[in-house]
N, C-alpha and C positions, 0 to 999 in steps of 0.2 A: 390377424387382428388389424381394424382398422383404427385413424387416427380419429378421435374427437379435437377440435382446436378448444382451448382453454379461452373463455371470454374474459373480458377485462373487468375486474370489480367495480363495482358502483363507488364512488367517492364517497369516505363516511370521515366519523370525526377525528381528530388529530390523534394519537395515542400518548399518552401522557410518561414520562419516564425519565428514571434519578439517572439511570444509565443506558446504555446502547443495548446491551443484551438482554435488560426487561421487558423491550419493543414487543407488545404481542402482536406481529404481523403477518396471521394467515399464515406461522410457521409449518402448522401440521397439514393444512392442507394441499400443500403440493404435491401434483398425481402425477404417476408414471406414465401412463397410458393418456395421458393428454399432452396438446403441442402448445406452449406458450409462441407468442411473437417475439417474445425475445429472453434469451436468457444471460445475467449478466454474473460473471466469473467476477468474484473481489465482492469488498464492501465498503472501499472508500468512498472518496467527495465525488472521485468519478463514477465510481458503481451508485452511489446513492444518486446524483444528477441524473444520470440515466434511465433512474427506474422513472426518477419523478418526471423525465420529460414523456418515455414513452408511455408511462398511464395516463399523463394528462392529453396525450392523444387518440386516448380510445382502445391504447395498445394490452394486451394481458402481458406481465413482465414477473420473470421468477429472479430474485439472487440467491447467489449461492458462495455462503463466507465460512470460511476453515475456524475461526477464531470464535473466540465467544462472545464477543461484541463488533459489532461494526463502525466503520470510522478510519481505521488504515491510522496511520502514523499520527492521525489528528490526535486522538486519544493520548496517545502519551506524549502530545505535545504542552509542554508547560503552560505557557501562554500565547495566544494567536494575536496580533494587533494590526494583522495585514488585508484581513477578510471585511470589503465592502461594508461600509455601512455599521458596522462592531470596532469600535476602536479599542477593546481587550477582551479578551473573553478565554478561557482555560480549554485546554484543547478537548477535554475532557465535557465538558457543556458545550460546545458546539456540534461534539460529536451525535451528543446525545440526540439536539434540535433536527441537523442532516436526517436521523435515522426518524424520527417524529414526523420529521416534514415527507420523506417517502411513503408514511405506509398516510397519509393523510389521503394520497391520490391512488392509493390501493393494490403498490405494490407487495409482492410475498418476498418475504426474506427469510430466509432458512440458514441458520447461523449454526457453531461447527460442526461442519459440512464441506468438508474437504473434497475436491476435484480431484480424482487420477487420472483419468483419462477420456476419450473423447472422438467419434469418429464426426468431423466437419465434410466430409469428402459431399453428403447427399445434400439433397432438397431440405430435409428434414435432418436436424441436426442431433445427433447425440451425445448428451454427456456423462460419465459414470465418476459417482461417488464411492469413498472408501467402506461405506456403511454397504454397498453393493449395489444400491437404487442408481435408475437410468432416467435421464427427463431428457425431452424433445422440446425443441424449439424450432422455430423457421430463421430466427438469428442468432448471434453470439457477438454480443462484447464483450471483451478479456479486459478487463479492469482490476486486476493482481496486485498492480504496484511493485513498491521493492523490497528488498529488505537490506541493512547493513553491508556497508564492505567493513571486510576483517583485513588488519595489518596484515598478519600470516607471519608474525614474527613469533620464536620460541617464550611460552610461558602464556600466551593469549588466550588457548582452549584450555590449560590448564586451569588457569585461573578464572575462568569465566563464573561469574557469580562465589567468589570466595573474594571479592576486589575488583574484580572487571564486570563493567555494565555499559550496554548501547542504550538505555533509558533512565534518564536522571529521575523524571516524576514515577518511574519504576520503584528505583531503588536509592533514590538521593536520603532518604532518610535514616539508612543504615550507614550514612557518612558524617551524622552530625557532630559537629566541633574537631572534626578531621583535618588531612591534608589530602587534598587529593588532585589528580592530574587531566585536563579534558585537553583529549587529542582531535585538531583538526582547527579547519581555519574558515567554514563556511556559515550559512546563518544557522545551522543546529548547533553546531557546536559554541556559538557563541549564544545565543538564545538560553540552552542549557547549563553554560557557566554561569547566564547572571540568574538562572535560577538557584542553581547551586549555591552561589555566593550566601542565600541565603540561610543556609544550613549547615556547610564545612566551613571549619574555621578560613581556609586558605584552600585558595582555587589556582592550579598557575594551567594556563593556554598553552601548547604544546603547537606549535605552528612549524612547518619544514619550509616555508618562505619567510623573508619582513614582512611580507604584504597582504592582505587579509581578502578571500573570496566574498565574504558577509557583506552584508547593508553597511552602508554606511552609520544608519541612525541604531543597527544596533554594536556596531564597534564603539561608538560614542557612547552609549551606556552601558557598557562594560565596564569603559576608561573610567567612569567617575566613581566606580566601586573600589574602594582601597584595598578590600582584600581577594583581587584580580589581579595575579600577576602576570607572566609573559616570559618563554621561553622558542625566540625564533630562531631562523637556518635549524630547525634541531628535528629530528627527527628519532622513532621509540626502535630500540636495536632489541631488546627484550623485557619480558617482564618476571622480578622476582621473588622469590619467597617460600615459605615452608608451608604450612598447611592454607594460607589465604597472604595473599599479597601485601608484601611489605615495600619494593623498591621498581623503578625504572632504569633500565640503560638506558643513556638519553646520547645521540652520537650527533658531533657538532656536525652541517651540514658543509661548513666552507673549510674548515680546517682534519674534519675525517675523529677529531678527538672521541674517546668513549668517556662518558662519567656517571658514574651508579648516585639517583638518587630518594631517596626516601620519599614513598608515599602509602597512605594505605586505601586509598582507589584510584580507579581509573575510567573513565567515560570515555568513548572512543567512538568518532562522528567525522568518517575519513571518505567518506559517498555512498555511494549506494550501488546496488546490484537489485535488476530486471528480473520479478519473481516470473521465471518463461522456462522453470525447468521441464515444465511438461513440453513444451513444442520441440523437446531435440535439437537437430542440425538447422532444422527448418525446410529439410530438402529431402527426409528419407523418415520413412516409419520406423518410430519406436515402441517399446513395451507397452509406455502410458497411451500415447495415442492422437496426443495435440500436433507431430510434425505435419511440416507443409506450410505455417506460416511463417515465410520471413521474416527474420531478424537481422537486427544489424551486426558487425562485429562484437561489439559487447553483450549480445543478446537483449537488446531493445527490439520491440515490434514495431516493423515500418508500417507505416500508412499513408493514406493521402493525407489531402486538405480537411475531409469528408469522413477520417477516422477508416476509412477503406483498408482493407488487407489486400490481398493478392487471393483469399480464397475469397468468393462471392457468399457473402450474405454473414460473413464473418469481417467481424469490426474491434477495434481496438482504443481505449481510450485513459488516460491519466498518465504517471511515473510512469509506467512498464512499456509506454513506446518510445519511439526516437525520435527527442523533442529538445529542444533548446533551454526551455524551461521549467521547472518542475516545483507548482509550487499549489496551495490548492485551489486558487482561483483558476490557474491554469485548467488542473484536471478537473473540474467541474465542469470547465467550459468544453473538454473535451467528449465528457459525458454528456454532453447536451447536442451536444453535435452529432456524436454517436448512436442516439437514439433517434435523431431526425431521420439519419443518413439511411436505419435500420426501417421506418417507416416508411420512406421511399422506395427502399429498395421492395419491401413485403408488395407496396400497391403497382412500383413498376411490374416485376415479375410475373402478378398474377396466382403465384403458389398458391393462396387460399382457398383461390376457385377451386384449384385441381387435386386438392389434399387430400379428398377421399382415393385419390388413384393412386399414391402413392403407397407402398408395404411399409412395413414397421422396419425396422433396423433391427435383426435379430440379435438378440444378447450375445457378447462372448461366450 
């Protein structure tokens, strides 16, 4: 079988939409048996950046998002105030706009559609879905993002959705005129208590330092919420309760003390972890099929300057590499770069010329 290359859709009009997942964008027609120029892993600010720079280059560009809407962490973000040019806006409508503003320039986005595995090794790239379908491209951005870090303390998988939640505009409304506990010291978790604030009676900050990793301007607008309290040096020893959570151990962090205290939820916003389960060690093949791209210790995807991996023609871009800063201007701009970089590389290489010579990558 040979390859046909996937041409790049003609620009048509914006697609209109309350949410991310109603995006009708060219979902059905993604073909196996064609090779896009780039296919982008994720569906965040960096995956959505990416599609919109490589179609505004003339480029054909597939995504490919496990979830039912696209947007990454934007969506359950309460409210954005950081993003250019928007001085507020619900994470939840911005997401939307991202996903509108992609298929404006005629990107395909094929949403839950989960990635298992993947052979990067050729010319021609492979990636296999859990539904069983296989797409080819000449590039790959991995734009995954991350997901939650867990305490990993006794009573946290227990409780998880009977009291414990990693998204407040999730499930902040099952805590109204409650007490409840938001662990962590960075700007989600502060962002999300003064969302909170508005809905549980009593919010107390659960911080393991005095000192606070968040913005400044938004620790200031926490402070002037009265019913935002503060619990520092303290860190969560377990969480307790009979069928849904009632209490915290809370262990003082300078003196070692333990003290159980009443609550009946908990938010929990302690960093994040690099979605890079498919790439393995990064050094040896696995089941799924993504090893071979370096990661760093924590499993962040190294790159260059230029979103460059270590394998040629594979690219990396937003939260899920190793960056200093993760925020969503950041991976946008990552995405933007990434699909430059992927452009370059298609017209250095030459691969288009040669793609009839190349064989198909036979299925598992």
């Amino acid at each position: 079988m040979s390859f046909k290359l996937q041409e790049a859709p003609k620009v048509h009009e914006p697609v209109k939409a309350k949410f991310p997942v109603d995006v009708k964008i060219l979902t059905q027609n993604a073909k196996r048996e064609t090779v896009y120029d780039i296919i982008v892993l994720g569906g965040g600010p960096a995956a959505l950046n990416a599609a919109i720079y490589g179609s505004r280059a003339g480029l054909s560009v597939l995504v490919l998002e496990k979830l039912p809407a696209t947007g990454g962490f934007v969506v359950n973000t309460a409210l954005v105030e950081n993003w250019l040019g928007v001085e507020s806006m619900s994470g939840f409508d911005l997401a939307a706009k991202m996903a509108s503003h992609a298929a404006k320039f005629g990107a395909e986005i094929k949403t839950m559609t989960e990635v298992v595995g993947a052979d990067l090794t050729g010319k021609v790239k492979k990636v296999k879905t859990a539904d069983g379908s296989e797409y080819f491209g000449l590039t790959i951005i991995i734009a995954t993002g991350t997901g939650h870090a867990k305490l990993g303390v006794p009573g946290e998988k227990e409780f998880f959705s009977k009291g414990i939640s990693y998204c407040a505009p999730c499930d902040g409304m099952f805590f109204k005129g409650k007490k409840i506990a938001v662990v962590g010291g960075g700007n989600s978790a502060f962002s999300e208590a003064i969302f909170l604030s508005r809905i549980a009676k009593e919010v107390v900050i659960i911080h393991r330092r005095d000192a606070f990793r968040a913005e400044q301007a938004l620790v200031n607008a926490a402070k002037k919420i009265q019913n935002i309290s503060y619990l520092l040096n303290s860190t969560v020893s377990a969480f307790r309760g009979d069928k849904k959570l009632t209490s915290l151990v809370i262990k003082n962090a300078k003196s070692g003390k333990l003290e159980t205290i009443q609550f009946e939820g908990a938010f929990i916003y302690v960093g994040l972890v690099p979605n890079t389960k498919l790439l393995g060690s990064g050094t040896s093949e696995t089941s799924v099929g993504l090893a071979g791209v370096n990661v760093d210790e924590k499993g962040f995807i190294v790159t260059d300057e230029k979103m460059r991996t270590n394998i040629r023609g594979v690219f990396a871009a937003g939260d899920v590499r190793a960056t200093p800063l993760r925020q969503i201007v950041t991976a946008a701009s990552d995405g933007a770069i990434a699909a430059i970089s992927a452009q370059e590389y298609i017209g250095e290489s030459g691969i288009k010329e040669h793609l009839s010579e190349i064989k198909l990558i036979k299925p598992n």
